[in-house]
C-alpha positions as CSV (number, residue, x, y, z in Angstrom):
1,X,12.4,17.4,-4.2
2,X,10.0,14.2,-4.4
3,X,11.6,11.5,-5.9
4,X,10.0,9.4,-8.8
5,X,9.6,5.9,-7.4
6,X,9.5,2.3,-9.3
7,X,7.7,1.4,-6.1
8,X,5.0,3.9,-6.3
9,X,1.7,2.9,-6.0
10,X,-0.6,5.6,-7.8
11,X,-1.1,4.7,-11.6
12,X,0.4,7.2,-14.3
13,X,-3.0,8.8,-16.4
14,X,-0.7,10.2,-18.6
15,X,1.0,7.2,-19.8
16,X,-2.2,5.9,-21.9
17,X,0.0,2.4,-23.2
18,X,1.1,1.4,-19.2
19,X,-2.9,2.0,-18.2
20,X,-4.2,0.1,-20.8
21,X,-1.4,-3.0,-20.4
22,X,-2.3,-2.3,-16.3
23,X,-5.7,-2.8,-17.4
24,X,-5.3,-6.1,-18.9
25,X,-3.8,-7.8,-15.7
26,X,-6.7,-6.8,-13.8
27,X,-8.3,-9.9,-13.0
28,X,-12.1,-9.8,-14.1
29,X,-13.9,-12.7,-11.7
30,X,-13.5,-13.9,-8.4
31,X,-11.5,-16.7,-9.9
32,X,-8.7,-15.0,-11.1
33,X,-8.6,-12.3,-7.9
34,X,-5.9,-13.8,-6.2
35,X,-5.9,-13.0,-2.1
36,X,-8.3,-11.4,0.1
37,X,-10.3,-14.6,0.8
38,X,-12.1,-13.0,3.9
39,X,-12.9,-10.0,1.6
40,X,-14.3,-12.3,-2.0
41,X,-16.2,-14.7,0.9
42,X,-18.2,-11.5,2.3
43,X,-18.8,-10.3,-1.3
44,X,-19.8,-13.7,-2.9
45,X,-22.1,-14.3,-0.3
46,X,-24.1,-10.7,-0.7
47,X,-24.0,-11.0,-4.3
48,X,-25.4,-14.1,-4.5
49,X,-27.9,-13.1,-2.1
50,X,-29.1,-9.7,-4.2
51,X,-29.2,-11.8,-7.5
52,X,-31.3,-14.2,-5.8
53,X,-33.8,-11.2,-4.8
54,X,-33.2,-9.9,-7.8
55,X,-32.1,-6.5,-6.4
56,X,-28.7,-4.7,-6.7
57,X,-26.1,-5.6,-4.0
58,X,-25.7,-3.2,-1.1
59,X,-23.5,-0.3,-1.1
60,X,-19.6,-1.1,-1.1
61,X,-17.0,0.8,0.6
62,X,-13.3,-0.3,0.4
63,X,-10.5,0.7,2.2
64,X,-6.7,0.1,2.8
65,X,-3.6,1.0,1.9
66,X,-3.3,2.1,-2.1
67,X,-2.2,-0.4,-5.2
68,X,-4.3,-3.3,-3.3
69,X,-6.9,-3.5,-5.4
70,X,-9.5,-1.8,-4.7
71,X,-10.7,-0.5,-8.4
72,X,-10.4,-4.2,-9.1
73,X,-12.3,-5.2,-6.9
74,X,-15.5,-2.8,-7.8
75,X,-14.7,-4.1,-11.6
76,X,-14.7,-7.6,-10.5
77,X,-18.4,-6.9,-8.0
78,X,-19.8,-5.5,-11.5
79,X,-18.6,-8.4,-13.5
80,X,-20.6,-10.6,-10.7
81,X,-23.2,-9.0,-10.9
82,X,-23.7,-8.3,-14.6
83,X,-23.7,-4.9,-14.1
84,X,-22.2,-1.4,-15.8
85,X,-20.0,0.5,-14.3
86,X,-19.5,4.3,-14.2
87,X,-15.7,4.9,-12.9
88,X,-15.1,8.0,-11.4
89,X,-13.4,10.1,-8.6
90,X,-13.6,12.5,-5.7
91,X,-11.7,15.4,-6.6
92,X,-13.9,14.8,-10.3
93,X,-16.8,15.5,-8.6
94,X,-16.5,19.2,-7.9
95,X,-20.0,20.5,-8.1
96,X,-23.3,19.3,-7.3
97,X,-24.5,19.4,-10.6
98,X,-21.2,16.6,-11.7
99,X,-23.2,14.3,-9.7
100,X,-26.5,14.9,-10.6
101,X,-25.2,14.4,-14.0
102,X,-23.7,10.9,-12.8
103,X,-26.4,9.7,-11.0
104,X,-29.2,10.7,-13.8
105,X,-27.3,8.6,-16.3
106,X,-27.4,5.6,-14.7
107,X,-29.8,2.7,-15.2
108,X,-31.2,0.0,-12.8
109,X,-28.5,-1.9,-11.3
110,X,-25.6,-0.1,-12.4
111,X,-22.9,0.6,-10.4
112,X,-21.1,3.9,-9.7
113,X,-17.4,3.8,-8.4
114,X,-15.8,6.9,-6.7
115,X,-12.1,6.6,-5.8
116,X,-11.1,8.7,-3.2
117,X,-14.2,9.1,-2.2
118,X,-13.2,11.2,1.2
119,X,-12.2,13.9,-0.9
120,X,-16.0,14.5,-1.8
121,X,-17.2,17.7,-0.5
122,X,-19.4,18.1,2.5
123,X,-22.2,19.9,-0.3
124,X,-21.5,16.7,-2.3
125,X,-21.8,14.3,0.5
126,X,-25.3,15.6,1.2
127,X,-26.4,15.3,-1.8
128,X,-25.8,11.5,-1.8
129,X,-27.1,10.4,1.5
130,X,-31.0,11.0,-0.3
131,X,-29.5,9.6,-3.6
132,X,-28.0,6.5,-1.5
133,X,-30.6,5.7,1.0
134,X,-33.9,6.3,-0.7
135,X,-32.6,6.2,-4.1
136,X,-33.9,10.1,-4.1
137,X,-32.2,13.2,-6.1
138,X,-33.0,16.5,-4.4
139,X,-31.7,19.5,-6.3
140,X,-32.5,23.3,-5.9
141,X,-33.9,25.3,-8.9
142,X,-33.0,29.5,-8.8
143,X,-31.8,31.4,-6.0
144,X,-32.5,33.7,-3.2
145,X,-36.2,33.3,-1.9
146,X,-37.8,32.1,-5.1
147,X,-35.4,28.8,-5.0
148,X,-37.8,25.9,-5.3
149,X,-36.5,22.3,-4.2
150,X,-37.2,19.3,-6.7
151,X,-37.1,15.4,-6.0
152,X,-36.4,13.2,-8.7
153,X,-36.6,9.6,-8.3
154,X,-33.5,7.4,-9.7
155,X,-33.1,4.1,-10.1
156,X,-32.1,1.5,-8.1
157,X,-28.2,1.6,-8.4
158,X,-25.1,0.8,-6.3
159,X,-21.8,2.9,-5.1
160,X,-19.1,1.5,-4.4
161,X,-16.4,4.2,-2.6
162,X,-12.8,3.4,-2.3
163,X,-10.6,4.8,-0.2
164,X,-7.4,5.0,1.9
165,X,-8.1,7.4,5.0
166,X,-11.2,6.4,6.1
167,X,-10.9,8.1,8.9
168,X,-11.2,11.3,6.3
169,X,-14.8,9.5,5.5
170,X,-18.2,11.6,7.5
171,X,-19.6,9.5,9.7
172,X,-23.0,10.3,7.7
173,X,-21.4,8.6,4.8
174,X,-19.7,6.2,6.3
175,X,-23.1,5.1,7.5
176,X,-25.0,4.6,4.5
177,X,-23.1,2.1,3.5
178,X,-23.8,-1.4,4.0
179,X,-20.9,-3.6,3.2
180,X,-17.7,-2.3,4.6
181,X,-14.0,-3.9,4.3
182,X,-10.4,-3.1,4.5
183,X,-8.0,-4.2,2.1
184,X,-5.6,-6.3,3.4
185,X,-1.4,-6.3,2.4
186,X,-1.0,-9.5,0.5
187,X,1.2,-12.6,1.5
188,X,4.5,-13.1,-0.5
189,X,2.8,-16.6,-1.9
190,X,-0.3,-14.6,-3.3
191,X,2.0,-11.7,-4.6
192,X,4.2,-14.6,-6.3
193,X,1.0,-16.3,-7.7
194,X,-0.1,-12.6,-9.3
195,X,3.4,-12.4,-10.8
196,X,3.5,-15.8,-12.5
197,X,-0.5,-15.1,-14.1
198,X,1.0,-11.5,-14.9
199,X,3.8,-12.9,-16.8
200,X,1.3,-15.8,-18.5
201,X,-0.5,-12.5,-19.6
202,X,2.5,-10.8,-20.9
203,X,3.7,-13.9,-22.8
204,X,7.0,-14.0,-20.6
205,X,8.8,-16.8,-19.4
206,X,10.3,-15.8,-15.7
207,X,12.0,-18.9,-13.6
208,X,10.5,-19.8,-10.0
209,X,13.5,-17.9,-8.5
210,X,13.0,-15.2,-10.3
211,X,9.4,-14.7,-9.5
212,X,10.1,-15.4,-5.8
213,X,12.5,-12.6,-5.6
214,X,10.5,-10.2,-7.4
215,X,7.5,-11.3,-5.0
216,X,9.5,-10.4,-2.4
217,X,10.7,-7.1,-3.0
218,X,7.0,-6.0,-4.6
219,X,5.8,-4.3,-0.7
220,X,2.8,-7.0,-0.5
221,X,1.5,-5.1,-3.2
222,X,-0.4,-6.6,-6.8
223,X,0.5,-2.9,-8.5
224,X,4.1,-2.7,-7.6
225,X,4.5,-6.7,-8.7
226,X,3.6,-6.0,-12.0
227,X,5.2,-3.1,-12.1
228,X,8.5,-4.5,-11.3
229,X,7.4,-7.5,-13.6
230,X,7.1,-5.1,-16.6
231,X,10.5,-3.4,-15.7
232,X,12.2,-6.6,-15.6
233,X,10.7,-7.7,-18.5
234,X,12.3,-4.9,-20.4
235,X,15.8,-5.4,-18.6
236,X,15.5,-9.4,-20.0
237,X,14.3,-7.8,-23.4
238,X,17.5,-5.4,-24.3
239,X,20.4,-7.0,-21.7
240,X,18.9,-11.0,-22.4
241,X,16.9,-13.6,-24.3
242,X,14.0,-12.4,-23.0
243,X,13.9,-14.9,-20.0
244,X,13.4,-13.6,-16.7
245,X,15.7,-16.0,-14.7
246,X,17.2,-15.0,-11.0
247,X,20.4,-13.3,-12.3
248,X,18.6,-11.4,-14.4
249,X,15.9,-10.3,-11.9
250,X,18.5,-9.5,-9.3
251,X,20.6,-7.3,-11.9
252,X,17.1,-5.1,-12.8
253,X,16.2,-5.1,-9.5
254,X,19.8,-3.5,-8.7
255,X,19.4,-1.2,-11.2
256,X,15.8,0.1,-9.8
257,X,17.6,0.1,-6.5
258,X,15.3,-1.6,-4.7
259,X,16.4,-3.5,-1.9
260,X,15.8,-7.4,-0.4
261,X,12.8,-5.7,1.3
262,X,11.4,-3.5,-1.0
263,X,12.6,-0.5,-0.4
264,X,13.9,2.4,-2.5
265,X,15.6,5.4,-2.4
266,X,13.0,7.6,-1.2
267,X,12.2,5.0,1.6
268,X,15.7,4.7,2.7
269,X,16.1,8.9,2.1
270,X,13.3,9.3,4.9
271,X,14.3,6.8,7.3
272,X,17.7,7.9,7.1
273,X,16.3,11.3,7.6
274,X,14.9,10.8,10.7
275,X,17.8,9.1,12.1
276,X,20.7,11.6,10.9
277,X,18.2,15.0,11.3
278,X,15.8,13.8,14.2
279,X,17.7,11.2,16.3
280,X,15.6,8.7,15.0
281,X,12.3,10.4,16.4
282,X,9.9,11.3,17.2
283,X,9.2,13.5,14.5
284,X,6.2,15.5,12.9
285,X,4.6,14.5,9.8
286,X,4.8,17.8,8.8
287,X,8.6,18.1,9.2
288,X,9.1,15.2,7.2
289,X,7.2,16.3,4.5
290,X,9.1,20.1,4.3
291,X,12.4,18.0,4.0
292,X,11.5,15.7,1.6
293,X,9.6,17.8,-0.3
294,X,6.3,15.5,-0.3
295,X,2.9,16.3,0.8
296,X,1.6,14.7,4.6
297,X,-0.8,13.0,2.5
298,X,2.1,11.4,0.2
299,X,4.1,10.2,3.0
300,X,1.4,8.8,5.5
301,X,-0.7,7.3,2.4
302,X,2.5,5.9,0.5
303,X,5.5,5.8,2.3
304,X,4.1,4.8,6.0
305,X,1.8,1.7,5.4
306,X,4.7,-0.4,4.3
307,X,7.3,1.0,6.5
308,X,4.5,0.2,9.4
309,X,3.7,-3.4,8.3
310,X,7.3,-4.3,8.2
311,X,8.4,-3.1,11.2
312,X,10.4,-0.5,10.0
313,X,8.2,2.8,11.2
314,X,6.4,3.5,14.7
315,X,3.5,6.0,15.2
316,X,4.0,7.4,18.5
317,X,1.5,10.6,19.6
318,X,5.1,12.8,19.5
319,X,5.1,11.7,15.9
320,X,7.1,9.2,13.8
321,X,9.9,6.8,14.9
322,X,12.2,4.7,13.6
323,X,12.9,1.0,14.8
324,X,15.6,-1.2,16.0
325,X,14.9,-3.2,12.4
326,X,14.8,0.0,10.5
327,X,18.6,1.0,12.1
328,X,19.4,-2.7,11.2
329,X,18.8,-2.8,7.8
330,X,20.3,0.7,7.4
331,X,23.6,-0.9,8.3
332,X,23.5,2.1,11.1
333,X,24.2,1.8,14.9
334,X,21.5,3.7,17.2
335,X,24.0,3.9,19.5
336,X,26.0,6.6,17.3
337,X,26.3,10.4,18.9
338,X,23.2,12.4,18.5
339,X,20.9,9.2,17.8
340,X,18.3,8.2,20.6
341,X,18.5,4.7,22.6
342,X,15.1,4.6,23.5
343,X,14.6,2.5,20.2
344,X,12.2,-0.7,19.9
């Protein structure tokens, strides 16, 4: 059975109060976005540039690892631009007509976001390549022989996809957009920085220490820093005065069970896995998932990014592995019986 993570890094729909407070600590401008300097440089400069013609700005696509920022950053492109925004997703847009729909309600220089966008159908896909490239709608009217095509002209609007497998992404796609960049994991000093504006936003008074540790145990990630802000908040709120200092943080933190690193339980449960099951690796994707009890899309979208960045996961064409770090941090010895040695 999956386990349910403080760490993960999809937002809850169903809790209406955490979207709406998640919501508020979205920055709105480039002057609040804390981080991706290469990625707010690109973008200033072809927003500026499409204001100045007086056009809307190219097709965006995003990409990365989830809980980065993406949705942010197509809100904060809109706010540039002083444009609307029509939020949807891929898996929302089942039939051709859902995105005639979309696209027939927009208005010069609005802007359309799709999350997920490489779970759009191929039907759906071609639909958009007219709609992106010529600004072109071409729908069929009836069936059988006496199906007649129609063109309708829309206006001149921008999509911006996000996604985390681009790899997922046609290549027909892919190429119709003109501004393409990945999402970087941010640096412990920018994820520290998010949690003290976070807290200035909640009204709660956290200590330097206690923002550092949270910064580092928050995976590089904006979404699971203030999601372990809000958490701790509450632990100050029933066990404290309300002030977030370092003992506090480091009891919450132990509650959540998440470690110096980041990690959880389900973390720990698959490295541990592959170490005690597999010899610590290779091993399939598809294993993995059975004995967790994830999906392949769960573990390589959620779990493996971090593991990867920090040196605690390797890739290998077998499948995955686990590190020398990994066994480390584990407190376990890769020398033990039935463990590999051929370990980074």
């Amino acid at each position: 059975m999956a386990i349910d993570r403080i760490v993960n890094t999809t937002v809850d729909e169903v809790d209406q109060v955490e979207a709406q407070l998640e919501n508020t600590l979205r920055p709105k401008d480039f002057a609040n976005y804390i981080g991706q300097e290469r990625l707010k440089k690109n973008l200033k400069l072809a927003i500026d540039a499409a204001k100045k013609r007086g056009e809307p700005v190219d097709h965006v696509l995003l990409y990365g690892p989830p809980g980065l920022g993406k949705t942010t950053m197509a809100s904060v492109i809109a706010h540039e631009m002083g444009a609307q925004i029509r939020i949807t997703s891929g898996p929302a847009i089942s039939r051709a007509a859902d995105l005639a729909s979309l696209l027939t309600s927009l208005q010069d220089g609005d802007i359309l976001f799709i999350d997920e966008i490489h779970r759009l159908s191929t039907s759906i896909e071609e639909v958009l390549y007219s709609a992106m490239e010529d600004f072109k709608l071409d729908i069929m009217l009836g069936k059988g022989p006496t199906a007649k095509s129609l063109r309708l002209d829309l206006p001149k609007f921008t999509i911006i996809g996000a996604t985390t497998r681009l790899g997922d992404l046609a290549a027909p796609l892919r190429d119709r957009f003109g501004i393409m960049h990945r999402l970087e994991f941010y640096t412990p000093e920018e994820i520290g920085k998010i949690i003290h504006r976070s807290a200035e936003i909640l009204n709660v008074h956290i200590e330097p220490e206690a923002t550092e540790k949270l910064a580092t145990r928050a995976r590089l990630t904006p979404r699971i820093a203030n999601r372990l802000l809000k958490r701790t908040r509450d632990y100050a709120d029933i066990n404290g005065d309300g002030i977030i200092d370092s003992v506090v943080a480091s009891s919450a933190l132990e509650l959540l069970e998440v470690d110096h690193v980041g990690l959880d339980p389900a973390d720990r449960r698959l490295l541990a896995t592959i170490i005690e099951n597999h010899g610590g690796g290779p091993v399939g994707v598809e294993t993995l998932a059975a004995i967790t009890g994830d999906e392949r899309s769960t573990i390589e979208d959620f779990f493996e990014p971090y593991l990867l960045q920090i040196g605690f996961l390797e890739r290998t064409p077998r499948g995955r592995k686990v590190t020398h770090r990994a066994y480390k941090h584990l407190g376990k010895d890769p020398q033990e019986p039935g463990q590999q040695e051929r370990l980074i």
